[in-house]
RODO-2510 file (C-alpha; in nm, 4 decimals, decimal comma):
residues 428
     n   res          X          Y          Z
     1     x    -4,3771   -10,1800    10,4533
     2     x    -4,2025    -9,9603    10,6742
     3     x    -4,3901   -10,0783    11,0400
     4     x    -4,2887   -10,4442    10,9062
     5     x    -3,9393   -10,3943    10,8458
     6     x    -3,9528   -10,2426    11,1659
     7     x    -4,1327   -10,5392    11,3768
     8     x    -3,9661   -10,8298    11,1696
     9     x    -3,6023   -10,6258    11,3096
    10     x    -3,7092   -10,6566    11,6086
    11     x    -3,8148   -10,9818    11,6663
    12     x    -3,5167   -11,1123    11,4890
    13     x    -3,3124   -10,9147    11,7659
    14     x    -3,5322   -11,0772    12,0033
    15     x    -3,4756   -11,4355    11,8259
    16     x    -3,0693   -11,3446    11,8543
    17     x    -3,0825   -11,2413    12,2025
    18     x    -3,2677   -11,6127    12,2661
    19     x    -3,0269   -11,8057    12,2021
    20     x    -2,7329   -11,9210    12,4257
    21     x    -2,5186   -12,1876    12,4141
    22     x    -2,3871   -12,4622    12,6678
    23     x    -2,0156   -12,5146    12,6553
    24     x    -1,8389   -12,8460    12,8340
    25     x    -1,5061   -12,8994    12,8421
    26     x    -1,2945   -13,2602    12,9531
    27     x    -0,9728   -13,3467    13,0416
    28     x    -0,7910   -13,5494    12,6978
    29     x    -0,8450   -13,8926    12,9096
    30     x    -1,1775   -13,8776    12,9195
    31     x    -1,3230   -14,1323    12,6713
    32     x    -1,6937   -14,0764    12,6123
    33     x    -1,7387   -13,8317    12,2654
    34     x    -2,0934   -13,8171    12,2252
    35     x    -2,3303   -13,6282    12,4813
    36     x    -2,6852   -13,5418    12,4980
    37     x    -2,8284   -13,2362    12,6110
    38     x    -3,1671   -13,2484    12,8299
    39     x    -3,3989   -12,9930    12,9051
    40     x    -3,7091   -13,0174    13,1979
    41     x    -4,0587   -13,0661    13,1407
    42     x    -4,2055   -13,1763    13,4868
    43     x    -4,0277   -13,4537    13,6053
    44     x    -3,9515   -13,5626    13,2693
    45     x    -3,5697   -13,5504    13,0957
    46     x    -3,6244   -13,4363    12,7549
    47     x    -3,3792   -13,5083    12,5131
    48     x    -3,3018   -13,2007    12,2597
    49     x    -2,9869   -13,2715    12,0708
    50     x    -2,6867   -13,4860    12,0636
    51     x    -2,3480   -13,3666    12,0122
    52     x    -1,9662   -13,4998    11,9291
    53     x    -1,6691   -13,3704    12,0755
    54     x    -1,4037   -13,1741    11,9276
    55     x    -1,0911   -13,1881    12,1274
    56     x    -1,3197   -13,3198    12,4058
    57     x    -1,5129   -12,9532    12,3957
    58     x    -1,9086   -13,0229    12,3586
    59     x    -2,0715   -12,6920    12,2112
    60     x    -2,4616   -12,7298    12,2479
    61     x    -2,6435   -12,4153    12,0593
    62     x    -3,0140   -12,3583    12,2264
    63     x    -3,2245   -12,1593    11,9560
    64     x    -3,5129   -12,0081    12,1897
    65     x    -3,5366   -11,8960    12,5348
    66     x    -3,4976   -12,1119    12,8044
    67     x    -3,4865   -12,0704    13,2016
    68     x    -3,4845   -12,3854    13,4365
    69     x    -3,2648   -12,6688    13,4675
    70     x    -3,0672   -12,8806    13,1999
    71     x    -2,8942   -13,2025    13,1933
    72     x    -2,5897   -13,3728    13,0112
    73     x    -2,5782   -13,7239    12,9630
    74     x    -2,2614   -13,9027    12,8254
    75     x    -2,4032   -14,2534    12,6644
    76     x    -2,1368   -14,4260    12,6828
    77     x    -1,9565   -14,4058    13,0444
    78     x    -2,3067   -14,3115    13,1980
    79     x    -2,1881   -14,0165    13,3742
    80     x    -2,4067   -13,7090    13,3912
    81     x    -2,4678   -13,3880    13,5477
    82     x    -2,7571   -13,1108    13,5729
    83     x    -2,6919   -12,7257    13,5412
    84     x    -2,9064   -12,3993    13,5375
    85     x    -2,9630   -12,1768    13,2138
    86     x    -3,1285   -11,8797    13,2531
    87     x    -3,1052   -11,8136    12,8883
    88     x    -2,7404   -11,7057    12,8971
    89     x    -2,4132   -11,8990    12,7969
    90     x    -2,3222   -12,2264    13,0375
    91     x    -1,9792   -12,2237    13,0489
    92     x    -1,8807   -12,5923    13,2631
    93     x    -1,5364   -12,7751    13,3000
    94     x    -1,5162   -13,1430    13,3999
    95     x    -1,2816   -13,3421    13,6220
    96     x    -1,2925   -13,6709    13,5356
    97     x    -1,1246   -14,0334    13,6896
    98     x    -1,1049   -14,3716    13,5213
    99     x    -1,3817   -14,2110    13,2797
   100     x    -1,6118   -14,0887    13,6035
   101     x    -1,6880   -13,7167    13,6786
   102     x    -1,5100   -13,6407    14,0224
   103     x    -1,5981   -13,2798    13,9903
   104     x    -1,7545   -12,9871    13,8375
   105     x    -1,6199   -12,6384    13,7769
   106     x    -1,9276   -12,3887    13,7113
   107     x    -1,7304   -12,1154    13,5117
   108     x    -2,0879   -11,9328    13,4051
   109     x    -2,1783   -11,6678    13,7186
   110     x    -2,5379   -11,8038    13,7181
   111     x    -2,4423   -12,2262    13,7837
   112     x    -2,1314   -12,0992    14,0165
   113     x    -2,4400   -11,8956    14,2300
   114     x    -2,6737   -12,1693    14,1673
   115     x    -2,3985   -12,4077    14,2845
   116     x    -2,3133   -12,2218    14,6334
   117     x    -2,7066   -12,1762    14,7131
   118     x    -2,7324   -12,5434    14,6808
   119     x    -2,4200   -12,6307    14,9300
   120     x    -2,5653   -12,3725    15,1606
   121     x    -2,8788   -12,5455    15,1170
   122     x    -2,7160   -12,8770    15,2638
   123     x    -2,5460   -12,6605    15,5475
   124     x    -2,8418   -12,5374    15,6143
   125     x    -3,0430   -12,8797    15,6669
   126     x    -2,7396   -13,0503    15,8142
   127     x    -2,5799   -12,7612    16,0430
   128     x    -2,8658   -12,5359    16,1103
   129     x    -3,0564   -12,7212    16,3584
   130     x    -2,7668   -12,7919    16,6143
   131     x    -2,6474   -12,3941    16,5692
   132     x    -3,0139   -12,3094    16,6744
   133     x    -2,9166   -12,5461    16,9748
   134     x    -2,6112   -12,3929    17,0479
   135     x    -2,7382   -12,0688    17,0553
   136     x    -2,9374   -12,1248    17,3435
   137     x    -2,6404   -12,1524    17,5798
   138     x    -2,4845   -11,8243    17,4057
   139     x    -2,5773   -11,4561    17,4995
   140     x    -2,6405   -11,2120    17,2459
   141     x    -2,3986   -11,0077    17,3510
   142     x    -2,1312   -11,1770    17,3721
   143     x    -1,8963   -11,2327    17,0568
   144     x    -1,9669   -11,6139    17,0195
   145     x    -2,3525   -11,5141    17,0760
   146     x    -2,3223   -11,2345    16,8381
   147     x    -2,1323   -11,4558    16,5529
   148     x    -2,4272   -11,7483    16,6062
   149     x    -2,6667   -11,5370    16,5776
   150     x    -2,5217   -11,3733    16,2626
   151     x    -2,4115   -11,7505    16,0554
   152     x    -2,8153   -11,8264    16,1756
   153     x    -2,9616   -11,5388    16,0104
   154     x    -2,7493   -11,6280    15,6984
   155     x    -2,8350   -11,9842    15,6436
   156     x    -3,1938   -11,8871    15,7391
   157     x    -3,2323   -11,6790    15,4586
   158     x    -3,4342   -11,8219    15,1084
   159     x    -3,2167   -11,6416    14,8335
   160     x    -2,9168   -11,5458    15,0004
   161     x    -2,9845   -11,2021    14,8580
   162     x    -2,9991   -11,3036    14,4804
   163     x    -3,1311   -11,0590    14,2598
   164     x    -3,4448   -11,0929    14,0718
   165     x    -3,3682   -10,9253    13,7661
   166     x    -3,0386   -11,0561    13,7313
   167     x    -3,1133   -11,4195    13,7817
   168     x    -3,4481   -11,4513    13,7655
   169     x    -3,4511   -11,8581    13,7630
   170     x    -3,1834   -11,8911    14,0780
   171     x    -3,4465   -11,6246    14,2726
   172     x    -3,7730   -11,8363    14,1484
   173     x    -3,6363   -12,1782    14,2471
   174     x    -3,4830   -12,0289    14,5904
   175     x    -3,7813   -11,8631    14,6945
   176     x    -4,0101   -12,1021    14,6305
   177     x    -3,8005   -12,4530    14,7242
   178     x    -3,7864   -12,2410    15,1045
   179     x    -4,1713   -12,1561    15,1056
   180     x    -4,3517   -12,5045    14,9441
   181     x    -4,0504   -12,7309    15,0483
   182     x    -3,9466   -12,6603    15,4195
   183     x    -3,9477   -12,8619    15,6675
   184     x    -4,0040   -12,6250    15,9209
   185     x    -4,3439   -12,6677    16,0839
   186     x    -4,3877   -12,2561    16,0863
   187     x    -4,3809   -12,1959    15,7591
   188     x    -4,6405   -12,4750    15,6373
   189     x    -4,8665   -12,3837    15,3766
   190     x    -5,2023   -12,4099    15,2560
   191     x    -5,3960   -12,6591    14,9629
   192     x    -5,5069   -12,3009    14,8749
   193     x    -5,1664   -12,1653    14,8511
   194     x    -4,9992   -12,4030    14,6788
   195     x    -5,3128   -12,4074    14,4211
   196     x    -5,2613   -12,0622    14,3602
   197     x    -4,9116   -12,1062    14,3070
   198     x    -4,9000   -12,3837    14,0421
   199     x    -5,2003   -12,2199    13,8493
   200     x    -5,0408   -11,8542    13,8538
   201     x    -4,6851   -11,9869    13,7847
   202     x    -4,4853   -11,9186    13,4947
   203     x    -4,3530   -12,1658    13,2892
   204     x    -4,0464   -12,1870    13,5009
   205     x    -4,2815   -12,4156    13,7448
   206     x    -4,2432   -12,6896    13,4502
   207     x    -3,8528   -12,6419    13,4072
   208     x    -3,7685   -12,6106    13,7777
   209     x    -3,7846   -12,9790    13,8992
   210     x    -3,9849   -12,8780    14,2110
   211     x    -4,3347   -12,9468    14,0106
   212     x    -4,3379   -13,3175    14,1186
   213     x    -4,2506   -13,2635    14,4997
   214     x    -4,4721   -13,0122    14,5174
   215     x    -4,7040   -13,2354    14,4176
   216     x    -4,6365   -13,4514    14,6902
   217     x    -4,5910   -13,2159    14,9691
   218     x    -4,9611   -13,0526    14,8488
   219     x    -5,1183   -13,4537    14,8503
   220     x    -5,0256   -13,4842    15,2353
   221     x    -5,1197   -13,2079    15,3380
   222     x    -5,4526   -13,3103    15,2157
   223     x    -5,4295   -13,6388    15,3870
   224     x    -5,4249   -13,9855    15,3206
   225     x    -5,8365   -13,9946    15,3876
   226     x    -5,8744   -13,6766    15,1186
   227     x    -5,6663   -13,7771    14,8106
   228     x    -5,9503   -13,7568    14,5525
   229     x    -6,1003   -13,4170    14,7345
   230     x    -5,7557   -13,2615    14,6514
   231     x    -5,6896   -13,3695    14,3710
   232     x    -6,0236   -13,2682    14,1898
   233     x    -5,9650   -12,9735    14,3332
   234     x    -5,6882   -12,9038    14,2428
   235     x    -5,7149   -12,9942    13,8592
   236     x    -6,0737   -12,7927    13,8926
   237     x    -5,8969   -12,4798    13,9349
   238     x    -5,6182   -12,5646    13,6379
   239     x    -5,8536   -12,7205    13,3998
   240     x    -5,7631   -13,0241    13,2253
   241     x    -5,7686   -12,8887    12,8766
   242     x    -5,5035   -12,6834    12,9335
   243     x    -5,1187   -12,7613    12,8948
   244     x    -5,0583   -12,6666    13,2293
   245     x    -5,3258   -12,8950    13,3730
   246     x    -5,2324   -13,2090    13,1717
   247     x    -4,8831   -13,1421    13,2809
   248     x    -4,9820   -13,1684    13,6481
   249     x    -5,2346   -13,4460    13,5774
   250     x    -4,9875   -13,6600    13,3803
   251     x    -4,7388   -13,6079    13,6991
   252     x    -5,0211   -13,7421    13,9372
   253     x    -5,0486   -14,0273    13,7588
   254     x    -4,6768   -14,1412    13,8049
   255     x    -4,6575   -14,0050    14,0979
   256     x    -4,9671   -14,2822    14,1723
   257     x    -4,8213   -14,5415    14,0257
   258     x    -4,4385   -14,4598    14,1889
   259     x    -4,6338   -14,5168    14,5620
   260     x    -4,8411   -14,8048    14,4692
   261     x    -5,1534   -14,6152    14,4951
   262     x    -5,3414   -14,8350    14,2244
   263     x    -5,7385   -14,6936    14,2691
   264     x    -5,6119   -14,3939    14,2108
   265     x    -5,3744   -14,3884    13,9364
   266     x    -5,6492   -14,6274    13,7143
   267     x    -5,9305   -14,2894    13,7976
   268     x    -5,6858   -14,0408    13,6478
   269     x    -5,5355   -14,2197    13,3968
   270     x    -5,8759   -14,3032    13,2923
   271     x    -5,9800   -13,9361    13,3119
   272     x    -5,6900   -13,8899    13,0907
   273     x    -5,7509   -14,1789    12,8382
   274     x    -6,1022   -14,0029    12,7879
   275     x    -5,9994   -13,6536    12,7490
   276     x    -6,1206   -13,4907    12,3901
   277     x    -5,9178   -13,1977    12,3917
   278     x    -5,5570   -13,1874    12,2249
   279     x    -5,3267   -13,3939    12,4341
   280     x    -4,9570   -13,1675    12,5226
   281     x    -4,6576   -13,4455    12,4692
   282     x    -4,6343   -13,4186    12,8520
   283     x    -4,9398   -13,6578    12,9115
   284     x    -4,9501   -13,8369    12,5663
   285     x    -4,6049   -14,0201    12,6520
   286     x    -4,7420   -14,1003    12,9723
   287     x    -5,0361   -14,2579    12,7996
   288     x    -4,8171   -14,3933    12,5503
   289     x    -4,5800   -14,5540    12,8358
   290     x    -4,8971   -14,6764    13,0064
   291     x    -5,0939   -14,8414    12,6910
   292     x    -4,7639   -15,0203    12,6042
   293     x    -4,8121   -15,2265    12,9380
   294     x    -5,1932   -15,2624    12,9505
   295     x    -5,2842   -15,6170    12,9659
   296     x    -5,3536   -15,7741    12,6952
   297     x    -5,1227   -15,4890    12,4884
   298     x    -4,8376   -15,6633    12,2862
   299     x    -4,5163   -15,6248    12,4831
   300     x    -4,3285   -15,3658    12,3281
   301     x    -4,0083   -15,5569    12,1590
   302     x    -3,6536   -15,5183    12,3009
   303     x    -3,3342   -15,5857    12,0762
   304     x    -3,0867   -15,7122    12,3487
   305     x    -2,7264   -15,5566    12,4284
   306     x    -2,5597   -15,8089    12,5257
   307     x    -2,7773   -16,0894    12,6134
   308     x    -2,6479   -16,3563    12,7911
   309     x    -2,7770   -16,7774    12,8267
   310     x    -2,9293   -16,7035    12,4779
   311     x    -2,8528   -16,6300    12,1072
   312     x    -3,2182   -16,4768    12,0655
   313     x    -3,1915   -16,1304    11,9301
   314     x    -3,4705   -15,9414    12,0888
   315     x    -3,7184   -16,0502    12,3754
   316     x    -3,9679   -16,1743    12,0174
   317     x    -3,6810   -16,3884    11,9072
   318     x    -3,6994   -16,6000    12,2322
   319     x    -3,9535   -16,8992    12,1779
   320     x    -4,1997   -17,0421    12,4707
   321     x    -4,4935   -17,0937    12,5848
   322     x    -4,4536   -16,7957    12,8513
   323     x    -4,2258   -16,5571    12,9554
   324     x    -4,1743   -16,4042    13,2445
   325     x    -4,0493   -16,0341    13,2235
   326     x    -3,8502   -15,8908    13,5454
   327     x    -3,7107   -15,5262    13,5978
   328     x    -3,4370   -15,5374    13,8413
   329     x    -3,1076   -15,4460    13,9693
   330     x    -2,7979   -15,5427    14,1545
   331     x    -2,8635   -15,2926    14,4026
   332     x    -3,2183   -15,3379    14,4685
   333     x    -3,2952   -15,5069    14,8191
   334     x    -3,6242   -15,6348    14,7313
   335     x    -3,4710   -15,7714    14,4258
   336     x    -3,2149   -15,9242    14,6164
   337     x    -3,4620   -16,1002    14,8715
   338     x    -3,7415   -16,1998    14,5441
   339     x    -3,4935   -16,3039    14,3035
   340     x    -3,3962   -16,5951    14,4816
   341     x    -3,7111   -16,7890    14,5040
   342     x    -3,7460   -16,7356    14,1208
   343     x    -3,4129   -16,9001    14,1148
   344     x    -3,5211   -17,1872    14,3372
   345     x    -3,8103   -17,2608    14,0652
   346     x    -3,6021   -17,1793    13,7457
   347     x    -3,6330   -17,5720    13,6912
   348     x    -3,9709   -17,5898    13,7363
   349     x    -4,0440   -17,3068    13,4985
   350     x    -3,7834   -17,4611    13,2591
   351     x    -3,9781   -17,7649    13,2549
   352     x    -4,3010   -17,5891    13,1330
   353     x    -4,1480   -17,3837    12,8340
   354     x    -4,1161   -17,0873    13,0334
   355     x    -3,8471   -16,8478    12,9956
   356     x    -3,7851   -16,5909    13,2302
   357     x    -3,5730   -16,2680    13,0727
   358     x    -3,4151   -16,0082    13,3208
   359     x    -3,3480   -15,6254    13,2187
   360     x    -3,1332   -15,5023    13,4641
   361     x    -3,1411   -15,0690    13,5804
   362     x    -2,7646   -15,1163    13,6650
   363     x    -2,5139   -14,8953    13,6044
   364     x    -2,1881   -15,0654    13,7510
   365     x    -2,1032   -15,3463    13,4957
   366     x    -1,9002   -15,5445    13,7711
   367     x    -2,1672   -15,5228    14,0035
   368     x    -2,3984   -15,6417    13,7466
   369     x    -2,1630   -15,8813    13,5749
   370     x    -2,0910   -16,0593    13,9075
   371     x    -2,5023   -16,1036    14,0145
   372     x    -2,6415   -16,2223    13,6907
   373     x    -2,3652   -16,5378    13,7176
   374     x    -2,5851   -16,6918    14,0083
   375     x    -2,8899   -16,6324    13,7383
   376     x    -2,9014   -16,9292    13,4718
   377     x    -3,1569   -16,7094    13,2944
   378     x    -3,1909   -16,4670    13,0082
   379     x    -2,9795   -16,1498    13,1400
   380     x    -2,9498   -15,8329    12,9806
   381     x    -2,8655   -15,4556    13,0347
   382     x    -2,7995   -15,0964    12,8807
   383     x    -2,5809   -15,0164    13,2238
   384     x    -2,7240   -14,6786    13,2047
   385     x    -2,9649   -14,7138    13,5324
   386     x    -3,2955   -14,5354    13,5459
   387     x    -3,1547   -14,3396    13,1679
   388     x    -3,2091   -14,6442    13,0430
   389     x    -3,4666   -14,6444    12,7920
   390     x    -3,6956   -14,9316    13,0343
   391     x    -3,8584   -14,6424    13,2008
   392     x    -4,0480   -14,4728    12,9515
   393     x    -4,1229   -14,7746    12,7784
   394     x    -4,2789   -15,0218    12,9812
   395     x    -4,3530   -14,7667    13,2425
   396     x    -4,0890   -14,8486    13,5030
   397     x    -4,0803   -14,6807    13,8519
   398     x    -3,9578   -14,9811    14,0776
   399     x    -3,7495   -15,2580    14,1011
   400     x    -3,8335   -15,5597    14,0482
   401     x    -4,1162   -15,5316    13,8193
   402     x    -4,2596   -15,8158    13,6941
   403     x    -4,4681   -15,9016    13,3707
   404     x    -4,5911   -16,2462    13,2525
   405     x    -4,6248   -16,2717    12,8414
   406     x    -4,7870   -16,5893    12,6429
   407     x    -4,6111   -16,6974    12,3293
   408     x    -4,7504   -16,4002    12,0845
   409     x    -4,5695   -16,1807    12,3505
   410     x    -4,8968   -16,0188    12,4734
   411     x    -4,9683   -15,9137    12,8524
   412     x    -5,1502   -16,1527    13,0319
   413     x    -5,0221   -16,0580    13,3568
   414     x    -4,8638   -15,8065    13,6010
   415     x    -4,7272   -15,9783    13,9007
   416     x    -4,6628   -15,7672    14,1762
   417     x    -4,4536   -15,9746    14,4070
   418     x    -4,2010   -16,2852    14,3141
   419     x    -4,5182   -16,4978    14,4898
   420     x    -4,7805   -16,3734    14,2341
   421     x    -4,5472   -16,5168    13,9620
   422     x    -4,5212   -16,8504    14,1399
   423     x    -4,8950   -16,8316    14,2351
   424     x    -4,9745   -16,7768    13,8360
   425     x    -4,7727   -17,1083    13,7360
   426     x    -4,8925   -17,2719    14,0270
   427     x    -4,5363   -17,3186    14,1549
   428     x    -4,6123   -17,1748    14,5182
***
């Protein structure tokens, strides 16, 4: 009984010394009172709890241990902003303007760190090339030589001299955004070592954000000719069946379908729709996201905002014979140039029962207010932008998006271009 008492102290010492909490504070004008706390998987925002202001203070308690990067989200005035824990109180104070976050005040030592490695990140890109210039009209020796020379060999440096034990997550992400993520041509990398690195990683890789451009930085320098050769090779060494290897493979997949690369997204997400193992919730909502848009899958229903040119409900309450489906927004320059020649056969569609519904990604209501009057269509929006809950439903990762539904509301297209829609209803 003894040894018990003992271990079950102990690991609820442990269990105390998890948890942390995440403190946010407003000015009294600020009018949003509910916010929603995100953690990282991936590339994926996942939502953990929701919580209402008291005297505009928003006090999030995190039960377990957590290191990587976090995100608030205020509904309502879609403002948000992303932080570091490294499983220690986040202590953050707003400044807001006409309900809009003007600033941020990191009042925890690890986000006020975190926060001056990332400005001297930007220096760095921005001001370290044209000091490298400089220098070479400077002597060493002189003070102005001597002063170069010392500013370069600070903003050169990964970590700035963080400290590992302290801040474990500031010195992970530092290190290895400056070895996997520089552009500088002598310190490229190899497939090899960047497979060694996301299969020896700790879980920090899936909380860090840099698992998706890593990604990408380890596909090129494969090549565009060698895609499937990394790739397998890559999920070879991590094994599929593991958490960490559906993680990666579920990323590959959007990161497929984000640059068009069609062939390739169908032979993993097939790989992944065939899997027999237990499925982590990383890949299963990216099968979920993808299965609700198969064709010939029922398109999941929407219950409009604020729909306007319609008293329909929901997309299932609008009767015809067709609909057409579009993802856009006001600030989308292929959606300004394709929009338009739907516009010019709005008639024509009209005239064949066929209703055309937009969802807009905006977040600026005047912006969006203002566009949708030139659109005699169905119109409709959450004004959050890509926090909207489009993504992860109908798999979203580009504006405009099209989708063509009979009357039962099933699939029986995907359009890629405005012309593919006017091709389909012979309009072209």
């Amino acid at each position: 009984m003894k040894k018990i008492f003992i271990l079950s102290a102990v690991l609820s010492a442990f269990s105390l010394q998890a948890q942390f909490s995440v403190t946010v504070q407003a000015p009294a004008d600020f009018k949003d009172q509910e916010a929603i706390l995100y953690t990282l998987n991936g590339s994926k925002d996942i939502i953990f709890t929701k919580e209402q202001a008291k005297n505009n203070i928003w006090t999030f308690k995190y039960p377990s241990h957590y290191m990587g990067m976090m995100k608030v989200y205020f509904p309502n005035t879609n403002n948000n902003f992303n932080f570091i824990s490294e499983n220690k109180n986040v202590n953050i104070k707003l400044q807001t303007e006409n309900n809009k976050i003007k600033d941020i005040m990191y009042l925890d030592e690890a986000n006020d760190i975190m926060s001056k490695l990332q400005e001297g990140s930007q220096k760095k890109e921005l001001i370290l090339p044209a000091l490298s210039q400089i220098k070479e009209y400077y002597k060493d020796n002189t003070d102005f030589g001597k002063a170069l020379k010392t500013e370069i060999s600070r903003l050169s440096g990964g970590t700035n001299g963080v400290d590992q034990a302290q801040h474990p997550f500031i010195y992970y992400y530092s290190t290895n955004n400056s070895k996997f993520l520089s552009n500088d041509p002598a310190k490229k990398v190899s497939q090899e070592e960047i497979i060694n690195f996301i299969d020896k990683s700790n879980d920090m890789l899936e909380s860090s954000s840099l698992l998706r451009p890593i990604l990408v930085a380890y596909l090129n320098s494969g090549g565009n000719e060698n895609v499937t050769g990394s790739v397998d090779k890559l999920l070879d060494r991590l094994k599929v069946e593991t958490p960490r290897g559906q993680t990666v493979l579920s990323e590959l997949i959007d990161i497929f379908d984000v640059y068009d690369m069609k062939d390739f997204k169908d032979k993993y997400l097939n790989l992944a729709k065939n899997l027999k193992c237990t499925i982590n919730d990383r890949l299963a909502s990216t099968l979920k996201s993808n299965a609700n848009v198969e064709t010939g899958a029922a398109f999941p229903n929407y219950k409009f905002q604020s729909a306007v040119n319609t008293s329909a409900k929901s997309i299932y309450d609008v009767k015809a014979d067709k609909k057409v489906i579009v993802f856009w927004s006001s600030t989308c320059s292929h959606c300004e140039s394709e929009l338009p020649k739907l516009l010019e056969k709005y008639n024509d569609l009209k005239s064949k029962n066929i209703q055309i519904i937009g969802l807009s990604l905006d977040v600026d209501k005047d912006s969006y207010t203002k566009r949708i009057a030139a659109f005699p269509w169905i119109n409709d929006s959450e004004l959050r932008g890509w926090n909207s809950s489009y993504s992860d439903t109908y798999n979203v990762h580009a504006t405009p998006t099209y989708f063509i539904l009979d009357a039962n509301n099933k699939i029986i297209s995907k359009p890629e271009h405005v012309g593919d829609v006017l091709e389909y209803f012979k309009l072209k």
